[in-house]
gemmi code that builds the backbone of each chain (N, CA, C; Angstrom):
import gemmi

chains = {
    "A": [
        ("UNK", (243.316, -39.215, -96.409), (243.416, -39.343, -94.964), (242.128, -39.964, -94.418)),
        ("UNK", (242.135, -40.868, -93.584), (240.924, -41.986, -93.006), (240.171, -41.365, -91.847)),
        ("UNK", (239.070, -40.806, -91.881), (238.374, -40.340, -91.067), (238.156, -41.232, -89.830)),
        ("UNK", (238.276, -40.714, -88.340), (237.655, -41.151, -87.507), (236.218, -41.380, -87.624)),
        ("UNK", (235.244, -42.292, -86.952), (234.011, -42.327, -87.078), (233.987, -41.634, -85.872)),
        ("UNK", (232.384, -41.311, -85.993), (231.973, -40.002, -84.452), (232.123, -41.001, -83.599)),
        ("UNK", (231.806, -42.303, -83.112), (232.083, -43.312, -82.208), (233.308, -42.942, -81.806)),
        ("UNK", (234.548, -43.032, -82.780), (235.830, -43.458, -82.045), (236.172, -41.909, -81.662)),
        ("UNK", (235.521, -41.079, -81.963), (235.753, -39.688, -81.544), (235.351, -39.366, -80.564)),
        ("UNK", (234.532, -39.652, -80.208), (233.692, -39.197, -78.950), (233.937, -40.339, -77.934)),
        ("UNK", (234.768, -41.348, -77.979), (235.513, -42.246, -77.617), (237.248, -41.726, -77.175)),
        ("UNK", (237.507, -41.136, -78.101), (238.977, -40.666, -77.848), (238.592, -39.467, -77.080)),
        ("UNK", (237.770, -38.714, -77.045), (237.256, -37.623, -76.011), (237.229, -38.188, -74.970)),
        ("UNK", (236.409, -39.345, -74.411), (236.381, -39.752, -73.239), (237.575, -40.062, -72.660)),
        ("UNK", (238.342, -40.620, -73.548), (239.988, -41.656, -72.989), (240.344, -40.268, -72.426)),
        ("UNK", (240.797, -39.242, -73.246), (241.602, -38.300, -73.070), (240.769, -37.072, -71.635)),
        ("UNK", (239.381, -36.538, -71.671), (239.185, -36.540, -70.415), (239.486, -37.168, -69.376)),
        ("UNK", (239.601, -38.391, -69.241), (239.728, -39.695, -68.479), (241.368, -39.569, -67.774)),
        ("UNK", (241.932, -39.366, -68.944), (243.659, -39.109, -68.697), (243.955, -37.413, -68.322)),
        ("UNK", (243.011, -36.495, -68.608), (243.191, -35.326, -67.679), (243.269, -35.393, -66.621)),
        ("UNK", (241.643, -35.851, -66.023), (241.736, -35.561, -64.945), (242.450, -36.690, -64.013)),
        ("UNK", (242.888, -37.418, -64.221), (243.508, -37.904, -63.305), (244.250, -37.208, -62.091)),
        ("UNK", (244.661, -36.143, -62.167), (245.071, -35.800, -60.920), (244.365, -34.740, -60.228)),
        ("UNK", (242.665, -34.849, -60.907), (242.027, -34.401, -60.015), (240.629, -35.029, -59.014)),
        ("UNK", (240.854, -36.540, -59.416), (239.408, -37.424, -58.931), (240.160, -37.938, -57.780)),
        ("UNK", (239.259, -38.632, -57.201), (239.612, -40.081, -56.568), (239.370, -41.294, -57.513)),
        ("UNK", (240.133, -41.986, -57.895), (240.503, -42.801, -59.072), (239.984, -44.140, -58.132)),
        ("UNK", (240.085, -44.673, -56.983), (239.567, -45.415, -55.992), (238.526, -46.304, -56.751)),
        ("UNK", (238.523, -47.449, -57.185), (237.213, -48.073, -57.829), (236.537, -48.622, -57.074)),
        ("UNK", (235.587, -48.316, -57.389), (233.786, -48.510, -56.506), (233.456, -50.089, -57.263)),
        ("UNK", (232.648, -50.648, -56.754), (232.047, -51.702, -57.283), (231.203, -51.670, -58.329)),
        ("UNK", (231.053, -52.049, -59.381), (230.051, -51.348, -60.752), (228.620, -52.229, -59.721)),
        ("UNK", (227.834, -50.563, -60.283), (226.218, -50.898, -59.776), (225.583, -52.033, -60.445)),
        ("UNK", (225.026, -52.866, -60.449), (224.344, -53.997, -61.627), (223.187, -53.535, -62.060)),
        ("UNK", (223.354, -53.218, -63.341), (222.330, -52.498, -64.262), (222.092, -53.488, -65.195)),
        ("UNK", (220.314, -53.961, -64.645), (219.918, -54.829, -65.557), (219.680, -53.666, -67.424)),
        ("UNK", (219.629, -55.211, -68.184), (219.007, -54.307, -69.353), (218.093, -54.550, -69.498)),
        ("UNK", (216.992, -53.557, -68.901), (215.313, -53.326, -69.098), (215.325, -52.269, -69.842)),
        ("UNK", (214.006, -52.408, -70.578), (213.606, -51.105, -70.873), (213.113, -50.402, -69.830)),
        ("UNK", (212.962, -48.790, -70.504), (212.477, -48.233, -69.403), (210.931, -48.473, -69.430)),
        ("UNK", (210.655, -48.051, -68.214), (209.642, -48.364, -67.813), (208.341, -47.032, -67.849)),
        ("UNK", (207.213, -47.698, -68.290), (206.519, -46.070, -68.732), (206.316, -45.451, -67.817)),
        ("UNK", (206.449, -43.785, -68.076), (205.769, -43.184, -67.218), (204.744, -43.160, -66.244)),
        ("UNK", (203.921, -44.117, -66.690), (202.466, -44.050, -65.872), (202.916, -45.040, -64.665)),
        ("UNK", (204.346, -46.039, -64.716), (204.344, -47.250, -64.195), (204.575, -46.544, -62.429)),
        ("UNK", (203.746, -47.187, -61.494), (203.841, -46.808, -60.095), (205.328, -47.059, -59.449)),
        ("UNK", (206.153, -46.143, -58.930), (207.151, -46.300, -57.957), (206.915, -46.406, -56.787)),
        ("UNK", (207.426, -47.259, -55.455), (207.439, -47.546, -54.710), (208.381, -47.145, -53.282)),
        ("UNK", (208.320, -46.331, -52.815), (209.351, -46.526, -51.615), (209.078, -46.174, -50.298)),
        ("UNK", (209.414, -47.729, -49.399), (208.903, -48.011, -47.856), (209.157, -47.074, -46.989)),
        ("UNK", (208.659, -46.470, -46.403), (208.855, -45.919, -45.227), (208.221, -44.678, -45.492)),
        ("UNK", (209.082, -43.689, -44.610), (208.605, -42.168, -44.994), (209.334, -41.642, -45.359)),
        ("UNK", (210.276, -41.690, -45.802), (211.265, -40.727, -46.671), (212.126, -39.469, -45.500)),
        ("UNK", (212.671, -39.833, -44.633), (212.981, -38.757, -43.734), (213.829, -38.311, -44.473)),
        ("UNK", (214.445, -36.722, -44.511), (215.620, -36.092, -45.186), (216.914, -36.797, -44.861)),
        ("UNK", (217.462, -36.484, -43.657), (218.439, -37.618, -43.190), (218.301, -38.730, -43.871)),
        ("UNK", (217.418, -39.597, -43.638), (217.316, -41.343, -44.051), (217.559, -41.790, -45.315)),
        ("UNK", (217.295, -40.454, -46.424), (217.219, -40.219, -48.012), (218.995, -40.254, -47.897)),
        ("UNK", (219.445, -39.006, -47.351), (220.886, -38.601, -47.343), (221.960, -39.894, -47.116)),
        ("UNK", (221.441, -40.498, -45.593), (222.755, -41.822, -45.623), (222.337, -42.927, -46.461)),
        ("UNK", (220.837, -42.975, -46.896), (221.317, -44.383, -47.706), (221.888, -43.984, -48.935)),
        ("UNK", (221.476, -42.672, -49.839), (222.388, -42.397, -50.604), (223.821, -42.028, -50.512)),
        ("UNK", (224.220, -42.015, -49.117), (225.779, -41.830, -49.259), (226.397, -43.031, -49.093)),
        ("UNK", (225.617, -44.122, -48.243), (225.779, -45.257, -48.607), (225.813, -46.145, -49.764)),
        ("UNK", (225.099, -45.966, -50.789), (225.589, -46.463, -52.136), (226.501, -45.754, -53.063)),
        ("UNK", (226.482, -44.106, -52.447), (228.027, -43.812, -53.188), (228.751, -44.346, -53.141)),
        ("UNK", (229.366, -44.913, -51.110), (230.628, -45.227, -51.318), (230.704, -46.606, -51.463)),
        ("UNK", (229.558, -47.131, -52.043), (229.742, -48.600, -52.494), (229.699, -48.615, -54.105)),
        ("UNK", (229.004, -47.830, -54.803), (229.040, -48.132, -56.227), (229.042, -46.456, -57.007)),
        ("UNK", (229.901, -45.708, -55.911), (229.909, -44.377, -56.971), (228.929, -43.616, -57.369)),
        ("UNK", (228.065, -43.732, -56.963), (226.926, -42.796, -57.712), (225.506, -42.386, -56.129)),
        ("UNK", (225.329, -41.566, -56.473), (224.174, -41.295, -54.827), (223.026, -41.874, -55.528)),
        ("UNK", (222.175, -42.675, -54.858), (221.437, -43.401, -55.354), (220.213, -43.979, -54.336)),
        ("UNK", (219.103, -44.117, -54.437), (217.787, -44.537, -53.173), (217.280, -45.523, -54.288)),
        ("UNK", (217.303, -46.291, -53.659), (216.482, -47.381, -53.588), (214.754, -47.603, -53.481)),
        ("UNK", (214.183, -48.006, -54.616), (212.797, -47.907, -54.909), (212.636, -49.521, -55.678)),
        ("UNK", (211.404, -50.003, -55.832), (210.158, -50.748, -56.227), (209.554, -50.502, -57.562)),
        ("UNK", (209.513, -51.090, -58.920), (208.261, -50.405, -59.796), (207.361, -51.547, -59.301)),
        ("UNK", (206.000, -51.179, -59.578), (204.926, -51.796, -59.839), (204.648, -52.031, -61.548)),
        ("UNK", (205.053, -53.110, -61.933), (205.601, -53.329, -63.670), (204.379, -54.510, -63.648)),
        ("UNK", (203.381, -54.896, -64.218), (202.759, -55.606, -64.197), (202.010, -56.796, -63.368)),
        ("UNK", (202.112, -55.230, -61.897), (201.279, -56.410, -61.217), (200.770, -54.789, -60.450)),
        ("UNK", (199.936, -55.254, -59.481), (199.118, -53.697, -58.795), (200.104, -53.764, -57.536)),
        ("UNK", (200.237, -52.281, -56.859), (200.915, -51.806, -55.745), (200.529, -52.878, -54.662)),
        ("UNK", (199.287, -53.571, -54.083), (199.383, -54.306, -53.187), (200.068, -55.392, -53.525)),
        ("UNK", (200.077, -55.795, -54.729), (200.808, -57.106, -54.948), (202.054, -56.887, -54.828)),
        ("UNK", (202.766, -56.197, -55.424), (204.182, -55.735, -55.254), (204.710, -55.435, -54.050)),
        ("UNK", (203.797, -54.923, -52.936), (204.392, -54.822, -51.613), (204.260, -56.015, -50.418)),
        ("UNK", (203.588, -56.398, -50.764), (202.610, -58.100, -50.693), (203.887, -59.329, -51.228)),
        ("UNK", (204.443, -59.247, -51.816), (205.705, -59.949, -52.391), (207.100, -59.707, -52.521)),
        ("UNK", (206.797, -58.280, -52.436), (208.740, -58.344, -52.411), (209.244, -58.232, -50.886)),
        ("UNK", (210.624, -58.820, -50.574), (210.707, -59.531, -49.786), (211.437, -58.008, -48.817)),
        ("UNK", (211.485, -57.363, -49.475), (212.215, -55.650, -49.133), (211.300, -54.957, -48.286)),
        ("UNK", (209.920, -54.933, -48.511), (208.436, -54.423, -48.372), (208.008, -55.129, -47.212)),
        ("UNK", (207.004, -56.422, -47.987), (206.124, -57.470, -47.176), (205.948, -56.654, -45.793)),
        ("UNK", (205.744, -57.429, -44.585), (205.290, -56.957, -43.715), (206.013, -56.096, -43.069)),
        ("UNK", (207.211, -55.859, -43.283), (208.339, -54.943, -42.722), (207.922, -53.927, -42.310)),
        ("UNK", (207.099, -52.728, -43.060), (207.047, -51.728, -43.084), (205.559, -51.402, -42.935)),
        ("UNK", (205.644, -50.453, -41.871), (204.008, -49.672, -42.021), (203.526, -48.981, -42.791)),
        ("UNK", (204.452, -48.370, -43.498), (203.744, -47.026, -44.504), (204.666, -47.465, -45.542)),
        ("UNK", (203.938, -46.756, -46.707), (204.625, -46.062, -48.067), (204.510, -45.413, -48.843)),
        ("UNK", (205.421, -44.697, -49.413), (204.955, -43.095, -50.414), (204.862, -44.024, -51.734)),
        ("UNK", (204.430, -43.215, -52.463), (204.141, -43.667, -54.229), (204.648, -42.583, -54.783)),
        ("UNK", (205.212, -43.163, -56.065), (205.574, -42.284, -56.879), (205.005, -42.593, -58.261)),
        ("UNK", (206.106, -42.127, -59.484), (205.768, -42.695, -61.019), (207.067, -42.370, -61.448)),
        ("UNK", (207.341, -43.028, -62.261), (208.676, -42.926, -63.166), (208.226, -41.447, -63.696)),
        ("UNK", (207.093, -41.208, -64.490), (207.126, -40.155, -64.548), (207.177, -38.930, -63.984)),
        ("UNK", (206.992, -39.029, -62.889), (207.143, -37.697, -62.145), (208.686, -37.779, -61.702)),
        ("UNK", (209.155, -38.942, -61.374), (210.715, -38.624, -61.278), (211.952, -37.782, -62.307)),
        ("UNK", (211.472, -38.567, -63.120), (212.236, -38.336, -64.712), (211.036, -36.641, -64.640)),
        ("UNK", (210.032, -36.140, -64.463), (209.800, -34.681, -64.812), (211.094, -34.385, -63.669)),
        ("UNK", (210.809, -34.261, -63.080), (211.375, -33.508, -61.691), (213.263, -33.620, -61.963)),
        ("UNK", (213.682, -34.348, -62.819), (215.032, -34.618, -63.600), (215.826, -35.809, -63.444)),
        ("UNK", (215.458, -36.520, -62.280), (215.945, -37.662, -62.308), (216.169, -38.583, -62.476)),
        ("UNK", (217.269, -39.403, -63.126), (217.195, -40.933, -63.606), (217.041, -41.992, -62.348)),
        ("UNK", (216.222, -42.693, -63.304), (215.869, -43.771, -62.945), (216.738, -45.460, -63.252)),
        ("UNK", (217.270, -45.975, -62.483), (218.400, -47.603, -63.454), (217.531, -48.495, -62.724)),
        ("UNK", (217.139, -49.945, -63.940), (216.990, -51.108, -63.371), (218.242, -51.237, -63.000)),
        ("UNK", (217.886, -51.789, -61.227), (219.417, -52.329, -60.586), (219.027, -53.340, -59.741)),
        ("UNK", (220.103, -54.116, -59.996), (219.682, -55.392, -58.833), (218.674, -56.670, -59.772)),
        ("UNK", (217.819, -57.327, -59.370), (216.676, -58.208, -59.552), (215.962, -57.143, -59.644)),
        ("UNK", (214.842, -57.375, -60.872), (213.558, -57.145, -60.689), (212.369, -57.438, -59.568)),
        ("UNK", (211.466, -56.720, -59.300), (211.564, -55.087, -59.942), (212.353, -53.764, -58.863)),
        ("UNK", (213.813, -54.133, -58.501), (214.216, -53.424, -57.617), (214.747, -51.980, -58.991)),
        ("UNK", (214.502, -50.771, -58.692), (215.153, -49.370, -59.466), (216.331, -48.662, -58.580)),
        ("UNK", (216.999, -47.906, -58.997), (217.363, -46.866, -58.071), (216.818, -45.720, -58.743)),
        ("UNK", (216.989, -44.858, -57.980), (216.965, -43.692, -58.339), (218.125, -42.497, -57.958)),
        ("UNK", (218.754, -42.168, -59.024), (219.601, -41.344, -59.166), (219.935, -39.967, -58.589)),
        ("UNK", (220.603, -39.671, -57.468), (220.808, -38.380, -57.102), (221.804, -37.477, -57.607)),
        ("UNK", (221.459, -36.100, -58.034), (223.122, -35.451, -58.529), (223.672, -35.166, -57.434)),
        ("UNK", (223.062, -34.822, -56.146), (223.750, -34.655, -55.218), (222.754, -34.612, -53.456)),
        ("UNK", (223.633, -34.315, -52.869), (222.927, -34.645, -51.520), (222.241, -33.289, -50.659)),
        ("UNK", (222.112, -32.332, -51.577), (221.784, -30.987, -51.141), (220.170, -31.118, -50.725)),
        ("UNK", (219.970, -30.362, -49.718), (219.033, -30.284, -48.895), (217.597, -29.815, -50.326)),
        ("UNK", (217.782, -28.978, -51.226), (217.091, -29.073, -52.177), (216.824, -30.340, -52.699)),
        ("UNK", (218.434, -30.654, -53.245), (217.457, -32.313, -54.397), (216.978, -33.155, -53.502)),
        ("UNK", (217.428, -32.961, -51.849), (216.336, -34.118, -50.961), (214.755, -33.996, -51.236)),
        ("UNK", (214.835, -32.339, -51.103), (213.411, -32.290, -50.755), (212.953, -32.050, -52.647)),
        ("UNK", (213.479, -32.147, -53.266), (213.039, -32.437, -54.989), (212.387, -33.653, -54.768)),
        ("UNK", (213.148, -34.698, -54.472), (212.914, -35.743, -54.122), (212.064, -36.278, -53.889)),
        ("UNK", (212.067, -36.188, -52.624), (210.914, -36.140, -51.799), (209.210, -35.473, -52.249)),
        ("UNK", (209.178, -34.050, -52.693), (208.033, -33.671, -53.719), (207.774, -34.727, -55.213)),
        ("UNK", (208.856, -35.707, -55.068), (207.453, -36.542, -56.329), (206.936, -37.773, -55.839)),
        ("UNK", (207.080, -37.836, -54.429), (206.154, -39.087, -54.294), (205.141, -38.431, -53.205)),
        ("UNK", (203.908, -38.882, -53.348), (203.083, -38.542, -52.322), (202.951, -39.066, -50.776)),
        ("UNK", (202.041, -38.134, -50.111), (202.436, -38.588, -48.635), (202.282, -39.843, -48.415)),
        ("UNK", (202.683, -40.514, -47.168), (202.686, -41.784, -46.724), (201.383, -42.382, -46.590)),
        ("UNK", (201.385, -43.905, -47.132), (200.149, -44.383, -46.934), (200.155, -45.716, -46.348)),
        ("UNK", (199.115, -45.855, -45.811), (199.804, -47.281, -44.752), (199.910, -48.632, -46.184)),
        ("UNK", (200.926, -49.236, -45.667), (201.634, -50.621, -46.300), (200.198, -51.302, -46.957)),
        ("UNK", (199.984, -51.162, -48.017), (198.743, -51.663, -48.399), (199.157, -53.634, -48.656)),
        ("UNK", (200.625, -53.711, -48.311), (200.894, -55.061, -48.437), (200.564, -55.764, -47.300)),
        ("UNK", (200.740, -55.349, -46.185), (200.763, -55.529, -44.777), (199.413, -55.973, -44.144)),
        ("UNK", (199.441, -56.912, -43.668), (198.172, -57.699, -43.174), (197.705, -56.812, -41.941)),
        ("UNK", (196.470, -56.804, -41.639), (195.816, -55.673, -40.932), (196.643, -56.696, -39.344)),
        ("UNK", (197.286, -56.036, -38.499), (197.657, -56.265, -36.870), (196.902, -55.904, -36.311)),
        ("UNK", (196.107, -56.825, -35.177), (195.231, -56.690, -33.942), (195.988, -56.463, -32.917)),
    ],
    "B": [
        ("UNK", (219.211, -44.074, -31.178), (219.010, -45.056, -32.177), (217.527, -45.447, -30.996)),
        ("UNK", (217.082, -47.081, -31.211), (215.964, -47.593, -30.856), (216.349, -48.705, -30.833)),
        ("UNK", (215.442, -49.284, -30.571), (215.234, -50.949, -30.303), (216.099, -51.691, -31.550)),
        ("UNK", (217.088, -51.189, -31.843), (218.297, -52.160, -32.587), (219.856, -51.668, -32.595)),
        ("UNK", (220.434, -52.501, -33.464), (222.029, -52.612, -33.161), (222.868, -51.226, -34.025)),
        ("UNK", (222.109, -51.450, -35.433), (222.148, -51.206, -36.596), (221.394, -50.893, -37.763)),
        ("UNK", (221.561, -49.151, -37.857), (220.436, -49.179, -39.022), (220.573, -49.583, -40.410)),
        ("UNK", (219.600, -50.095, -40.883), (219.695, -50.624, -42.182), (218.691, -49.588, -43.224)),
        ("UNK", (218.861, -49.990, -44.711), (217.606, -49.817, -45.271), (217.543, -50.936, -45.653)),
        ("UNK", (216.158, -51.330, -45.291), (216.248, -52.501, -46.078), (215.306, -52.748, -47.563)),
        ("UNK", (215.124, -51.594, -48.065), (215.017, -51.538, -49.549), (216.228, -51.718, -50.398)),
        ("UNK", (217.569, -51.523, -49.900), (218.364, -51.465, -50.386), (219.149, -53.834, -50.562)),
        ("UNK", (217.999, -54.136, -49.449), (218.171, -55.640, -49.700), (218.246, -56.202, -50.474)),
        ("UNK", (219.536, -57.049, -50.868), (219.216, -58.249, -51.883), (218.102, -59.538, -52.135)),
        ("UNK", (217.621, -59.922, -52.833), (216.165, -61.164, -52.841), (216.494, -62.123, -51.916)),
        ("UNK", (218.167, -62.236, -51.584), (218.627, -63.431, -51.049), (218.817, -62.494, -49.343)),
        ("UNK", (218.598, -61.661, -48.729), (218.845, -61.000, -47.811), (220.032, -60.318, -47.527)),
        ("UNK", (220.999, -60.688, -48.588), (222.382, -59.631, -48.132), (222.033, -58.140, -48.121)),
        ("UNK", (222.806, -57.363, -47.365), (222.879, -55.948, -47.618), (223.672, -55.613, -46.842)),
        ("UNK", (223.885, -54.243, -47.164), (225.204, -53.485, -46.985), (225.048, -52.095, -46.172)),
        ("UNK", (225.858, -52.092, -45.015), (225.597, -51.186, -44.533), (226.658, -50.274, -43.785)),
        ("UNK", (226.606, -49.801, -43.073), (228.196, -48.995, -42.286), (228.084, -49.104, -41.008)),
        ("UNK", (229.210, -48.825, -40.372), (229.126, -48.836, -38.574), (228.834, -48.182, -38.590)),
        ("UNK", (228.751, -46.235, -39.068), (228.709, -45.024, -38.167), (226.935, -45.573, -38.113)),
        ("UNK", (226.216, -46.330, -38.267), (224.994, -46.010, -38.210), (224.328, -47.198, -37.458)),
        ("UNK", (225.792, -47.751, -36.607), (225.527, -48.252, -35.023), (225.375, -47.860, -34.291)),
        ("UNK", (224.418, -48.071, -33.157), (223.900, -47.422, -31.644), (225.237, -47.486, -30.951)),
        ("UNK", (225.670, -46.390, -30.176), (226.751, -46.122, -29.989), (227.252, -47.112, -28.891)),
        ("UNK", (228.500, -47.775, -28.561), (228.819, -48.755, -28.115), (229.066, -50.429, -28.572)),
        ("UNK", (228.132, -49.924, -30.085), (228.491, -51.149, -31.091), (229.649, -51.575, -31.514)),
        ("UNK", (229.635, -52.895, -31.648), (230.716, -53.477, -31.986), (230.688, -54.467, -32.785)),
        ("UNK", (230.657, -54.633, -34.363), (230.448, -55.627, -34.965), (231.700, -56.483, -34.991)),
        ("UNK", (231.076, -57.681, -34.907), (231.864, -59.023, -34.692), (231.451, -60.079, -36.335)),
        ("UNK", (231.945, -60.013, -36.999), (231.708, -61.228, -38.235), (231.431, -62.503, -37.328)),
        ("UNK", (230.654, -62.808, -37.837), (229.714, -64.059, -37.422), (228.896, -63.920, -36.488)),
        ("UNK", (228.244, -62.690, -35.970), (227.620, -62.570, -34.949), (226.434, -62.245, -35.248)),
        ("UNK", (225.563, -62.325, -34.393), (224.222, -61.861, -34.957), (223.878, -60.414, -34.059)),
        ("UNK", (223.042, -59.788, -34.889), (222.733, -58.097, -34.115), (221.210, -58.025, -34.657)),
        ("UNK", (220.758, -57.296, -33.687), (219.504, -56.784, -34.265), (219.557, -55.280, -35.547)),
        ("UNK", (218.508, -55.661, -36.702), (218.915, -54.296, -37.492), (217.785, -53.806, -37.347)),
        ("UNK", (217.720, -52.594, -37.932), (216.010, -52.123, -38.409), (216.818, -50.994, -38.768)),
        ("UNK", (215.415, -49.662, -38.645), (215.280, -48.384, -39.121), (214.031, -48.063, -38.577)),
        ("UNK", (213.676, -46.492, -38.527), (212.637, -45.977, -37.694), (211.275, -46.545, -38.489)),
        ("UNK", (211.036, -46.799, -39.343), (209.682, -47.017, -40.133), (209.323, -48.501, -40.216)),
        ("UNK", (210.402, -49.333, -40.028), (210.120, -51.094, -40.491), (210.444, -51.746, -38.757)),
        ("UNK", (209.610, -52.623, -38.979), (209.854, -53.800, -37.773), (211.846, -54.260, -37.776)),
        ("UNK", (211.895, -54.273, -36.894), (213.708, -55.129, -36.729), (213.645, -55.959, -37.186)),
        ("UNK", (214.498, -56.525, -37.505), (215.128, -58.006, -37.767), (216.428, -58.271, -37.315)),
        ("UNK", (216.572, -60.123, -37.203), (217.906, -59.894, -36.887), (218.704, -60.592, -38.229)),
        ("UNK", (220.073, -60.213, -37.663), (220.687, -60.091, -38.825), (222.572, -60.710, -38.418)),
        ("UNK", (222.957, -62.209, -39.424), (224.225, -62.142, -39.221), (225.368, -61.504, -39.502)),
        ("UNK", (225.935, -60.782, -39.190), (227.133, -60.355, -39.617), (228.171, -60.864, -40.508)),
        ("UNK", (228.161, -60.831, -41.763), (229.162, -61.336, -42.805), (230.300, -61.148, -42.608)),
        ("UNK", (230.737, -59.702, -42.612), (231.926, -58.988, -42.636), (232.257, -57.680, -42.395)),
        ("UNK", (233.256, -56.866, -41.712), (233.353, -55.603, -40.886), (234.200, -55.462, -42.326)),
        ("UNK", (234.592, -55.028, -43.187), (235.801, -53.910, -43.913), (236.048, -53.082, -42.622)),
        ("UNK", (237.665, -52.463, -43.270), (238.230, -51.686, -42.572), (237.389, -50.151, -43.166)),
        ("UNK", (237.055, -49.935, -44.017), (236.836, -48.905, -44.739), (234.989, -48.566, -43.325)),
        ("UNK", (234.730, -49.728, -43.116), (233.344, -49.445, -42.454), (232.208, -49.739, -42.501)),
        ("UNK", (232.693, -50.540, -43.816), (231.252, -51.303, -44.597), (231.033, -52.894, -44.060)),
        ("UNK", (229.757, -52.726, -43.345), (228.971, -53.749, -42.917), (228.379, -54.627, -43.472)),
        ("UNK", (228.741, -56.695, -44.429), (227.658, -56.764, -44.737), (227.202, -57.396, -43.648)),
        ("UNK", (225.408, -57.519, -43.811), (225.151, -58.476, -43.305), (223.862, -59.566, -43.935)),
        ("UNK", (223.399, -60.258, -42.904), (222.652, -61.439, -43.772), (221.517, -60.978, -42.645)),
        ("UNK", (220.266, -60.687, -43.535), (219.134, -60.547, -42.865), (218.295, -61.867, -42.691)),
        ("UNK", (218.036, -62.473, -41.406), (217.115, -63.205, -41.649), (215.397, -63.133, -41.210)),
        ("UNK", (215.271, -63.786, -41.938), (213.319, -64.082, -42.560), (212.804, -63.892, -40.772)),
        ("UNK", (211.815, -63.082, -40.782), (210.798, -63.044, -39.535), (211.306, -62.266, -38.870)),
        ("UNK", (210.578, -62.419, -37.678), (210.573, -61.424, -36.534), (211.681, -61.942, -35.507)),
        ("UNK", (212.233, -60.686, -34.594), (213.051, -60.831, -33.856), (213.043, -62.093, -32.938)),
        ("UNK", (211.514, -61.977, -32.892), (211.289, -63.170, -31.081), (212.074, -64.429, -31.446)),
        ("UNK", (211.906, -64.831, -33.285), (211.707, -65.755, -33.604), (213.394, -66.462, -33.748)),
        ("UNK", (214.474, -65.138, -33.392), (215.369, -65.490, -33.583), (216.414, -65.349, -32.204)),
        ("UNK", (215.364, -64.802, -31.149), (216.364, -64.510, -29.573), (217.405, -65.050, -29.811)),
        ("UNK", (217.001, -66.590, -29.843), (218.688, -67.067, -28.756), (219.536, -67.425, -29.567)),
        ("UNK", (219.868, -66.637, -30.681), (221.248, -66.183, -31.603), (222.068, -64.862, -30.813)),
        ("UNK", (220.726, -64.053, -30.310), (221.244, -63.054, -29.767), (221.955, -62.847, -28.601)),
        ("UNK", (222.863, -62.412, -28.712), (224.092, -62.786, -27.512), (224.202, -60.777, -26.818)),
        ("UNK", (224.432, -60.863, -25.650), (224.792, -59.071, -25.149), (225.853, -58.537, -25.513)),
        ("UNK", (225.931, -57.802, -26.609), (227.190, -56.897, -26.713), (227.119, -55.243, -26.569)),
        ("UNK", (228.105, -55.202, -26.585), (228.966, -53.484, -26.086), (227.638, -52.832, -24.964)),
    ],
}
model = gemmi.Model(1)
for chain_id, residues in chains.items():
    chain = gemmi.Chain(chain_id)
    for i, (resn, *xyz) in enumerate(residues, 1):
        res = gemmi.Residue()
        res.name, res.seqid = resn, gemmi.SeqId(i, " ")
        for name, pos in zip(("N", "CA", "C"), xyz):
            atom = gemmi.Atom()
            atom.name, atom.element = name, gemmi.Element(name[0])
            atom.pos, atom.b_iso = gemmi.Position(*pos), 0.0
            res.add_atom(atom)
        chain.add_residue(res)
    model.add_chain(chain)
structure = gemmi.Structure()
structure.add_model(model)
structure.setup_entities()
């Protein structure tokens, strides 16, 4: 008798979850997120995200990319081989737009449990929410530090 | 809301300026029109203005952000709702 390989097993697991639940999801297809293939990016590498992080502001843009690509998700910056002013100094998301910004690190995200996806163009990330609870906001929110003015942003007289 | 039509994030921007957004998070009396231009922002970033791609029925807004500051784009801007 011809053994399945663990691939097609853990493959026929998925199909057949897949065909359970059907009559308990919303089956509704979302747009697939565009997940570049990068490596990940090291721990030490600086994360980026404009503004101040209000609880609310965290909540709709992540419910906003749920109901566009399925998954709760915020939107962040690495600093991958160039320094934080340069990166905010150039990307076109940042540049002068914004007065402030928190910092983070891949690593403190990924401690704190969350994934991180290259999505979009480089160096745009998301960052992964399990859910929209007033905790994982403020999880969240505890790995980047307080706001610091737009170090991209040309000094305004 | 504040000094715009429509909040955006605009971290969530494409390199080319598209992005995606919803009505409920129009200043109330909004009315998006495809092909129109609106002012966007959010409480932390300067506005911009921005054309309107397309309304979905579902609620989803895109639109096309363009480059600079509002002044620079007034007289696109037309009075609505």
């Amino acid at each position: 008798m011809r053994r399945r390989s663990e691939a097609a097993e853990k493959g026929l697991k998925c199909f057949l979850a897949m065909t359970v639940g059907h009559g308990q999801y919303d089956l509704a297809m979302a747009s697939p997120l565009p997940i570049r293939r990068d490596h990940p990016p090291d721990d030490a590498v600086v994360v980026v995200r404009a503004g101040v992080m209000a609880p609310d502001r965290v909540v709709d843009t992540a419910a906003d990319a749920f109901e566009d690509y399925g998954v709760y998700t915020v939107s962040v910056e690495a600093a991958i081989d160039v320094s934080v002013d340069e990166l905010c100094r150039s990307s076109p998301r940042i540049g002068e737009r914004y007065g402030r910004v928190r910092l983070s690190s891949f690593g403190r995200l990924r401690a704190a449990g969350f994934a991180v996806l290259a999505t979009f163009t480089h160096p745009h990330f998301d960052v992964v929410l399990p859910d929209l609870s007033e905790v994982t906001v403020a999880r969240l929110g505890r790995c980047f530090d307080e706001p610091i003015p737009n170090p991209g942003r040309r000094p305004r007289g | 809301m504040t000094d715009y039509d429509l909040w955006v994030d605009f971290m969530r921007m494409q390199d080319d300026g598209r992005l995606r957004t919803r009505l409920r998070h129009g200043r109330v009396g909004f009315v998006p029109l495809a092909g129109s231009y609106v002012i966007v922002g959010s409480e932390d970033a300067d506005p911009a203005v921005a054309k309107i791609l397309s309304v979905d029925a579902d609620g989803a807004i895109k639109v096309q952000v363009l480059p600079g500051r509002v002044d620079e784009h007034r007289d696109r801007l037309t009075p609505t709702g």
